[in-house]
VOPAGU-2260 file (C-alpha; in pm, 1 decimal, decimal comma):
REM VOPAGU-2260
SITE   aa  ch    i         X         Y         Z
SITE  UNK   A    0    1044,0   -1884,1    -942,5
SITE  UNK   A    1    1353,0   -1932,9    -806,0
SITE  UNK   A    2    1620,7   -1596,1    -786,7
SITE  UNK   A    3    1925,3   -1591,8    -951,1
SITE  UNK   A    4    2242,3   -1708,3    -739,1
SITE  UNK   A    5    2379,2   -1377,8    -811,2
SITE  UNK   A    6    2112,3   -1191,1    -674,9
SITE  UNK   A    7    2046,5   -1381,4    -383,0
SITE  UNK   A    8    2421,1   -1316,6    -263,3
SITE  UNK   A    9    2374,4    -973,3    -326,0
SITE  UNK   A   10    2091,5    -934,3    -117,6
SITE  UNK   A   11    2287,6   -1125,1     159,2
SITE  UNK   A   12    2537,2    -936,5     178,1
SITE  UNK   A   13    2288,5    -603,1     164,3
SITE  UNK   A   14    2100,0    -786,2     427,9
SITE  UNK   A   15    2383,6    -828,2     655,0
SITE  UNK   A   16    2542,5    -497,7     604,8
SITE  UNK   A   17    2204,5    -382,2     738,6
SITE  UNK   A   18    2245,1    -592,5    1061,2
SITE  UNK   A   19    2010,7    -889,1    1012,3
SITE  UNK   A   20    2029,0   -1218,2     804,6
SITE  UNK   A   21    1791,5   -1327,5     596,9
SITE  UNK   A   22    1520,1   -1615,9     724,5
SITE  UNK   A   23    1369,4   -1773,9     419,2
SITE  UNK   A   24    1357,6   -1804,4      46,4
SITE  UNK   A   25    1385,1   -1542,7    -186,6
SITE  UNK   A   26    1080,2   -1468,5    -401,5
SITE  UNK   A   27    1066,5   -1327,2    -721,2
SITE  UNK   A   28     762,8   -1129,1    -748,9
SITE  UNK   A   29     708,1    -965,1   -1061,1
SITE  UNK   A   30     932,0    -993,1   -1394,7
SITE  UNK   A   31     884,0    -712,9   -1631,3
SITE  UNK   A   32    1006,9    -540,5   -1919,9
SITE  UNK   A   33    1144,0    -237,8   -1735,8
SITE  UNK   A   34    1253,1    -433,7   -1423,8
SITE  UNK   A   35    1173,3    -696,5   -1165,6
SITE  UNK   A   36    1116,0    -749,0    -808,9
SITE  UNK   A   37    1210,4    -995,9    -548,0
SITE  UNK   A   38    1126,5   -1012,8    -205,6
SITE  UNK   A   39    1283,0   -1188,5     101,8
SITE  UNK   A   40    1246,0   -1239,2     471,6
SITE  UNK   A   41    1518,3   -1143,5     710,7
SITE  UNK   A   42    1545,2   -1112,9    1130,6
SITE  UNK   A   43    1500,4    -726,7    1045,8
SITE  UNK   A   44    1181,6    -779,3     883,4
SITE  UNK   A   45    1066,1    -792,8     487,7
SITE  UNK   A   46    1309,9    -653,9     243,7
SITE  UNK   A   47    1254,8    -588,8    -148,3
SITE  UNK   A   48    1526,0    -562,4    -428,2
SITE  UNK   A   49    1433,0    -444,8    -733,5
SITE  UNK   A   50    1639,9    -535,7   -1038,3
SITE  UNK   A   51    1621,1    -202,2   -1289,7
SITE  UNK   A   52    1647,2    -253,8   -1688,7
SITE  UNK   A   53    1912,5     -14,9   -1818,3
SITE  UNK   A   54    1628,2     210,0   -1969,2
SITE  UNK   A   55    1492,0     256,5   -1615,2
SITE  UNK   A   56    1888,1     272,6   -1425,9
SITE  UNK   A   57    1822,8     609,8   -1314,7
SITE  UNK   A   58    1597,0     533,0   -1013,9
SITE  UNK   A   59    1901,4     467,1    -838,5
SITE  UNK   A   60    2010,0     793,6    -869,9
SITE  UNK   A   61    1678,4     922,6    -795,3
SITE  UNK   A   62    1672,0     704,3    -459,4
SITE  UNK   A   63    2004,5     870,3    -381,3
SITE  UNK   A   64    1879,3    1197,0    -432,9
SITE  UNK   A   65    1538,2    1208,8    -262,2
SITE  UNK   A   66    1714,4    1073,5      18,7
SITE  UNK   A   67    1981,0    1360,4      63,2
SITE  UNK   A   68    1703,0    1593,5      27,5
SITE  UNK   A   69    1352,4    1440,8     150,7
SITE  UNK   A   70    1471,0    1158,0     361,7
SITE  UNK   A   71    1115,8    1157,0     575,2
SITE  UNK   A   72     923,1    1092,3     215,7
SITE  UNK   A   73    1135,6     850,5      56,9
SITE  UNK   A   74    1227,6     444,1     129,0
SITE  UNK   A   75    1600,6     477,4     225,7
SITE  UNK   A   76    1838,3     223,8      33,3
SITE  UNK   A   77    1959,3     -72,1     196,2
SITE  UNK   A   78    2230,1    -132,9     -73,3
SITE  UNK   A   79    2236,8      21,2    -392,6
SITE  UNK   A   80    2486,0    -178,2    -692,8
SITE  UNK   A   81    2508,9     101,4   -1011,0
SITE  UNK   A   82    2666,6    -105,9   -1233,7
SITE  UNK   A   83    2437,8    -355,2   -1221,9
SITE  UNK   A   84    2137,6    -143,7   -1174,5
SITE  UNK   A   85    2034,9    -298,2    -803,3
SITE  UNK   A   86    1822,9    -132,2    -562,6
SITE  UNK   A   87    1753,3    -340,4    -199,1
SITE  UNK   A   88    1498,3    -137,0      -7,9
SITE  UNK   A   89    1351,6    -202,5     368,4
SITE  UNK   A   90     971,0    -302,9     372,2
SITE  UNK   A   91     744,3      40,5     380,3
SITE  UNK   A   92     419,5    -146,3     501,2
SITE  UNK   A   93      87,5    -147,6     266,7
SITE  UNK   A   94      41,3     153,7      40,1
SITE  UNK   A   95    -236,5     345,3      99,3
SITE  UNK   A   96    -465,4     152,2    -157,8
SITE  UNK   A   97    -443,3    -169,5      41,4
SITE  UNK   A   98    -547,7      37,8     406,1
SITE  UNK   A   99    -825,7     226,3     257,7
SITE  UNK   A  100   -1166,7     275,5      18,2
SITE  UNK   A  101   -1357,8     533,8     -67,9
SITE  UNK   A  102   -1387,5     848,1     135,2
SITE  UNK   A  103   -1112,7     739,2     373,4
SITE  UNK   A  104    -856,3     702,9      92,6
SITE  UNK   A  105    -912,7    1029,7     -50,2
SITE  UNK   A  106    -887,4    1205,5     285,0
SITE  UNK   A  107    -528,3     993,1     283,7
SITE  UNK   A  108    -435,2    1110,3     -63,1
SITE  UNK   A  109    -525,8    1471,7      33,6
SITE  UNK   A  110    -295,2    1417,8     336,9
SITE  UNK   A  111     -62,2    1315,2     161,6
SITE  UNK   A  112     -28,9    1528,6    -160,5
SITE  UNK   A  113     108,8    1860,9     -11,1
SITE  UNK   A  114     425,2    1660,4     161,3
SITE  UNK   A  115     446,7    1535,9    -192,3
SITE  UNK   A  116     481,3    1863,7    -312,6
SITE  UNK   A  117     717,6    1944,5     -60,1
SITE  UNK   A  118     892,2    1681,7    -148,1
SITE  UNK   A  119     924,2    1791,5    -546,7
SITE  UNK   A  120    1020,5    2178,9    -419,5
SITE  UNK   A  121    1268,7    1998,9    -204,3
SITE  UNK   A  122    1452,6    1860,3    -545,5
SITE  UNK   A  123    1413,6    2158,9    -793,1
SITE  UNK   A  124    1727,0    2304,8    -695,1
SITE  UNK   A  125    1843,7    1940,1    -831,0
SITE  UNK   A  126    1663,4    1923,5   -1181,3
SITE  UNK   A  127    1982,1    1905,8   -1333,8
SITE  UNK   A  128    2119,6    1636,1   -1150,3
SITE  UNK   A  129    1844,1    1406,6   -1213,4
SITE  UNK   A  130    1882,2    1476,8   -1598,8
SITE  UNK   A  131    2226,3    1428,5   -1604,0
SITE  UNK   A  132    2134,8    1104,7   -1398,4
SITE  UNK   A  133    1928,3     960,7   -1701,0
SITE  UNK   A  134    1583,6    1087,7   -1605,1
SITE  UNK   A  135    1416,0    1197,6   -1869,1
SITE  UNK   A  136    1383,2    1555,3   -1975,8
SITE  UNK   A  137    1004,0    1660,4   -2036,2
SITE  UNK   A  138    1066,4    2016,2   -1867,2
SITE  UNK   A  139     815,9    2247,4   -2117,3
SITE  UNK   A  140    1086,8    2390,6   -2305,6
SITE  UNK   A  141    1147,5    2024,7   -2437,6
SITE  UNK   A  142     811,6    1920,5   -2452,2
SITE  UNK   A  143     700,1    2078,8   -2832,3
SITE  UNK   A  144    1047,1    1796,9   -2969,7
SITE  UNK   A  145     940,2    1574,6   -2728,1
SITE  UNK   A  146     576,1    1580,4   -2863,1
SITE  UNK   A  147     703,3    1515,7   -3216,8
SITE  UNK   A  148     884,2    1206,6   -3047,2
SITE  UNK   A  149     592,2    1072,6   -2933,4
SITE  UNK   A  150     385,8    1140,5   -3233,2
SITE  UNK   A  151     613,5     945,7   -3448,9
SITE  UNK   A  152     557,8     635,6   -3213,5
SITE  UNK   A  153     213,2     697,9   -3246,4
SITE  UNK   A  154     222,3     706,5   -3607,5
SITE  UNK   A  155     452,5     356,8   -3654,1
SITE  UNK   A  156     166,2     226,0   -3402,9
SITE  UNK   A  157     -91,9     312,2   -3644,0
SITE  UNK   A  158      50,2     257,5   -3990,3
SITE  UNK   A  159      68,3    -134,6   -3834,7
SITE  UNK   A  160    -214,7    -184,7   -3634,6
SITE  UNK   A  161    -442,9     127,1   -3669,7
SITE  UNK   A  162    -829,3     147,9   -3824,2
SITE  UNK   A  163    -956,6     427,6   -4030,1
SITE  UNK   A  164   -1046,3     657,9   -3703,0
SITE  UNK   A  165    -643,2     615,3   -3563,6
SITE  UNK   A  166    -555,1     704,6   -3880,6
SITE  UNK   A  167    -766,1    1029,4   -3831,4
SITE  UNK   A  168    -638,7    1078,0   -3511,5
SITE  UNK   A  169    -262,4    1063,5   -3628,9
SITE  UNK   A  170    -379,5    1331,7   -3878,8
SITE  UNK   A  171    -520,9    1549,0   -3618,4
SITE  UNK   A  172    -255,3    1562,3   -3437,0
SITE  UNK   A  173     -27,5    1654,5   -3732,7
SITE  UNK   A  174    -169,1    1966,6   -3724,6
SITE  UNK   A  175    -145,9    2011,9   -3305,1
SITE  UNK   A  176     225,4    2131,9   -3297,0
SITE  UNK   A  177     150,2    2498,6   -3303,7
SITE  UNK   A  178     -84,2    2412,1   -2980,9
SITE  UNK   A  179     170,2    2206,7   -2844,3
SITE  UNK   A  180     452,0    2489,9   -2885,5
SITE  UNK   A  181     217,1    2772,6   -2761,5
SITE  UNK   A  182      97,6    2539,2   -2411,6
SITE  UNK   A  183     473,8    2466,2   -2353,0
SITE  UNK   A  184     591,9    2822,0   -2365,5
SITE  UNK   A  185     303,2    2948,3   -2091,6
SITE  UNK   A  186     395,2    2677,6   -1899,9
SITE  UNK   A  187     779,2    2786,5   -1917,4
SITE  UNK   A  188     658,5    3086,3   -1821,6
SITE  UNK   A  189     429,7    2973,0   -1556,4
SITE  UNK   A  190     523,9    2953,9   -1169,2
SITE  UNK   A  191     694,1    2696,8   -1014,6
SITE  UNK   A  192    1048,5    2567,7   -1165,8
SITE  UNK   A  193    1118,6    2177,3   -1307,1
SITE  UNK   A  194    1159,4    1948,1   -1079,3
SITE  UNK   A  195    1147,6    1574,2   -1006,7
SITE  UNK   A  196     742,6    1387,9   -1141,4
SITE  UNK   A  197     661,0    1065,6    -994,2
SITE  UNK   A  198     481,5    1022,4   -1308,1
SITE  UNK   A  199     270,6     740,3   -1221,0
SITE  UNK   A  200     171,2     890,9    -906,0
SITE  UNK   A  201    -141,1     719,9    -688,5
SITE  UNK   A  202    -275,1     556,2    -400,2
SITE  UNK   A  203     -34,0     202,0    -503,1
SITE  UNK   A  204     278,6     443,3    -482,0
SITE  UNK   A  205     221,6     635,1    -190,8
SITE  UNK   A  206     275,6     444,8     186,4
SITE  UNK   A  207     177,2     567,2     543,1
SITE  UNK   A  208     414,1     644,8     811,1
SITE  UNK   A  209     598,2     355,7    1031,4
SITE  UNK   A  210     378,7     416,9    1273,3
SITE  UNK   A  211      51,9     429,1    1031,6
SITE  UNK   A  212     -45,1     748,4    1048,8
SITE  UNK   A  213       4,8     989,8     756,3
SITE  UNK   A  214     259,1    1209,6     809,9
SITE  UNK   A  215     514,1    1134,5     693,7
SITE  UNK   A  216     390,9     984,2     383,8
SITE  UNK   A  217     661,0     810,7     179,1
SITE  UNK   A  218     645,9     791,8    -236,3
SITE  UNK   A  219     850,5     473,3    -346,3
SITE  UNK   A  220     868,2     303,7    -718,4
SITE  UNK   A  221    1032,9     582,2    -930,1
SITE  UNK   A  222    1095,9     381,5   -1244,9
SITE  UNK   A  223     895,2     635,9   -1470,8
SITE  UNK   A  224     976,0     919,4   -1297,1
SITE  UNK   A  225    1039,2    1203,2   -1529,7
SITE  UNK   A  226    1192,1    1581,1   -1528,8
SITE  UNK   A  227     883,1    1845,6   -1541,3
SITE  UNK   A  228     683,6    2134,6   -1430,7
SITE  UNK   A  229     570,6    1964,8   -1085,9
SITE  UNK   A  230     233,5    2022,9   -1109,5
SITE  UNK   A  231     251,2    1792,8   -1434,1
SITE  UNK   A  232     256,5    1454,8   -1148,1
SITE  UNK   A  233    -151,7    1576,3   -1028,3
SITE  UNK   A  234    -279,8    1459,7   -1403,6
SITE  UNK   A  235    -279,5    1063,4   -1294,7
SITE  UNK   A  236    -449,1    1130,3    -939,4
SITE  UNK   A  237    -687,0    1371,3   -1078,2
SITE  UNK   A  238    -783,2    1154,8   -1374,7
SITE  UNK   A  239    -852,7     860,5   -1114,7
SITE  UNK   A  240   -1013,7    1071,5    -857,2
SITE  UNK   A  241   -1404,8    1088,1    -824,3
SITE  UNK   A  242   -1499,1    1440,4    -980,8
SITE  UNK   A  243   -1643,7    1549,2    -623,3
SITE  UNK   A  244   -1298,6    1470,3    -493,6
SITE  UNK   A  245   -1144,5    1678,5    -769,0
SITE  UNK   A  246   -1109,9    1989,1    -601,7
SITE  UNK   A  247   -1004,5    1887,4    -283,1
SITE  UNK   A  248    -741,5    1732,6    -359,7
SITE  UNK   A  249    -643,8    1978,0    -630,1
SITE  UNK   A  250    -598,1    2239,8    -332,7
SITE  UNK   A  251    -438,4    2015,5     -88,9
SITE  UNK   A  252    -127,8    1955,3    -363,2
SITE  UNK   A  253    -144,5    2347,4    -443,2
SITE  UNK   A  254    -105,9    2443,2     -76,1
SITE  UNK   A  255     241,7    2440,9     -60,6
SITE  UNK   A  256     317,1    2649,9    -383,6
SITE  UNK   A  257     103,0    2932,8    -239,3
SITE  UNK   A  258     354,6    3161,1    -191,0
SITE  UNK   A  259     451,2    3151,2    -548,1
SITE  UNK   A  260     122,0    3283,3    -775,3
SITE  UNK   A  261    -224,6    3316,0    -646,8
SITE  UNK   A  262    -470,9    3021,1    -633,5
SITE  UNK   A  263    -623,0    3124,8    -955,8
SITE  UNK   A  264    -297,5    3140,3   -1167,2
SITE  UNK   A  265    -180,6    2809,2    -970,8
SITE  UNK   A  266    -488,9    2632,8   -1082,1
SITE  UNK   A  267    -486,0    2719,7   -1458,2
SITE  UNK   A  268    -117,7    2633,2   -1473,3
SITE  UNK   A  269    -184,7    2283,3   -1296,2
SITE  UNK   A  270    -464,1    2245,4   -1543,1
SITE  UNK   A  271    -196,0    2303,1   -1811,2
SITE  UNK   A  272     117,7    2089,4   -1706,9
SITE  UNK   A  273    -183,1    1803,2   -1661,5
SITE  UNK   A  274    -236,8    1829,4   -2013,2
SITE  UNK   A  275     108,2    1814,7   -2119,7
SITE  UNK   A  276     185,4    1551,5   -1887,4
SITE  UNK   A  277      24,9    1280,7   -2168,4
SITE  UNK   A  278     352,6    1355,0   -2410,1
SITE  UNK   A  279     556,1    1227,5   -2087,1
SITE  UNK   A  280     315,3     941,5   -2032,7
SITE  UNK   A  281     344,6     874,9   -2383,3
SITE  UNK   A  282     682,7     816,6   -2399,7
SITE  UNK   A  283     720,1     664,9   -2096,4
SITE  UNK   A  284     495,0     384,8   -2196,5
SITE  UNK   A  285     684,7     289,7   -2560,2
SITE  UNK   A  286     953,9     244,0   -2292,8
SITE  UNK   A  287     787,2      -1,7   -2094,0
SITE  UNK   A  288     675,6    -169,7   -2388,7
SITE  UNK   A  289     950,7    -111,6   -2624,8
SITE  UNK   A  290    1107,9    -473,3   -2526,8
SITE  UNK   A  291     845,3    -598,6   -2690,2
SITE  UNK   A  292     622,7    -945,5   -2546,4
SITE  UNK   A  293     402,3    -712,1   -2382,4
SITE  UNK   A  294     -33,9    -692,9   -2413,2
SITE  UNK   A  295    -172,6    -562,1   -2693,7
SITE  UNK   A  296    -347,1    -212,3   -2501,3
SITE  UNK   A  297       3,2    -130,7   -2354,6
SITE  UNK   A  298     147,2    -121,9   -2739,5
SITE  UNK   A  299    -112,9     103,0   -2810,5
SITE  UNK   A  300     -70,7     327,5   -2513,8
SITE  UNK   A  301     129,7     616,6   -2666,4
SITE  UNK   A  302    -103,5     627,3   -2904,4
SITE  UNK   A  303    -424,4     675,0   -2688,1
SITE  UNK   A  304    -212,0     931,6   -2446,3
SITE  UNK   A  305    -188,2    1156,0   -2720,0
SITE  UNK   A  306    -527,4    1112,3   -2829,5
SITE  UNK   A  307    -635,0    1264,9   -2533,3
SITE  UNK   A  308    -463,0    1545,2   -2569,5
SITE  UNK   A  309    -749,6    1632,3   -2850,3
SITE  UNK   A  310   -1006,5    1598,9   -2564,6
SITE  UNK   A  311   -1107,8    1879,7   -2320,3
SITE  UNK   A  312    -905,9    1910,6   -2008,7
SITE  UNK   A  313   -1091,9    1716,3   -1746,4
SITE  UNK   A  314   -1002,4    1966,9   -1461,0
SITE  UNK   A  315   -1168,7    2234,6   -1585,7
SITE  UNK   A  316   -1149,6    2503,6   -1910,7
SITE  UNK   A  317    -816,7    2749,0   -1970,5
């Protein structure tokens, strides 16, 4: 598919502002709901501009953020256009899931975890800013309204497509707001302050240093980044990990906070904001899919994320 003229002269210029000109076509990669991606070839090497839908603007301003404040663990911006919601970004090599399997990727993942962490108490002081940027607000005092959001979705979902048991499951969690109100308020009250949540956080989004080693690892694709308790960004890597692998890298992400709770009270709080962390995925998949034209199991995502929230926590019992 061939890009837009428009785009292609922005990338140009980007390109040359940069220092290099670009050497062949530019590709258009991936067209989504939430955003698409090009890619092109320049005398500096592979760039990638990613063209943001105006529900997912804000990863501009979480670009420009992470790099005042984490520079080593984020992609720095080529060119950046706000109005038209434009991000150009240098190539960042393959992510982790393309260099390893198995054993090796975990030890990666555990590598890389605690400078992720770092990075997130690098932003807290910035929570704020990234809210007032358009990243959404799923900090635990908002999640019990944010819940009720969600479950609304949920219940549209299932009054059109649902069966008997989704209809059960709708009434279920009708009566889970008390739960929902009482796990928000520990986790208010739990260490650790809001920060920025990759929210979608594993081995595709995470890349190795330039010179392929693992420090620093770099996060890049923050399109459903969220505001939250930090610990809330382990529930995706954990879910996906092997349950051997659970622990380890459990502890490897906790490291860094050590000097805020002891390990036990660290623990039962990440098991917590993992729990929670299905409202945010909730919602942040009706966004994806709100523009409609999208498979039939990503329309009924909200629903399922909340469904697990019936479940027992997979990391253990608080």
């Amino acid at each position: 598919m061939r890009a837009p003229e428009d785009i292609t002269a922005w990338l140009d210029a980007g390109v040359r502002e940069a220092g290099a000109i670009r050497t062949g076509p530019v590709e258009v990669r991936r067209v989504r709901p939430w955003g698409s991606v090009l890619r092109a070839p320049t005398s500096g090497g592979t760039v990638w501009m990613k063209a943001t839908a105006p529900g997912t603007r804000f990863e501009l301003a979480v670009y420009a953020l992470l790099g005042e404040v984490a520079p080593a663990h984020v992609l720095i911006p080529l060119a950046i256009d706000d109005a038209r919601g434009w991000l150009l970004l240098p190539d960042g090599g393959a992510p982790l899931g393309e260099r390893f399997d198995g054993a090796p990727l975990t030890g990666a993942m555990a590598a890389a975890l605690p400078q992720y962490a770092e990075l997130q108490r690098a932003a807290a002081p910035h929570a704020e800013r990234l809210v007032d940027a358009g990243v959404a607000d799923m900090r635990p005092s908002m999640l019990p309204q944010r819940f009720e959001e969600a479950l609304a979705i949920a219940r549209r979902w299932v009054r059109r497509a649902g069966d008997d048991a989704e209809r059960a499951t709708v009434a279920r969690l009708d009566g889970f707001h008390a739960t929902v109100a009482e796990w928000s308020e520990r986790l208010d009250a739990a260490p650790a302050p809001p920060t920025i949540d990759h929210n979608d956080l594993d081995e595709r989004h995470v890349l190795a240093a330039p010179d392929g080693g693992l420090r620093p690892a770099r996060f890049y694709d923050w399109g459903d980044a969220v505001v939250a308790h930090p610990f809330a960004s382990l529930h995706l890597p954990l879910g996906m990990a092997e349950p051997g692998d659970v622990e380890r890298l459990r502890d490897a992400y906790l490291e860094p906070f050590g000097d805020l709770a002891p390990h036990g009270e660290l623990v039962t709080t990440l098991e917590l904001a993992c729990r929670l962390a299905k409202i945010a995925r909730a919602l942040v998949w009706h966004r994806a899919t709100a523009a409609g034209d999208v498979p039939v199991a990503w329309e009924r995502a909200p629903f399922a994320c909340l469904e697990s929230l019936l479940g027992p926590s997979p990391y253990g019992a608080f």
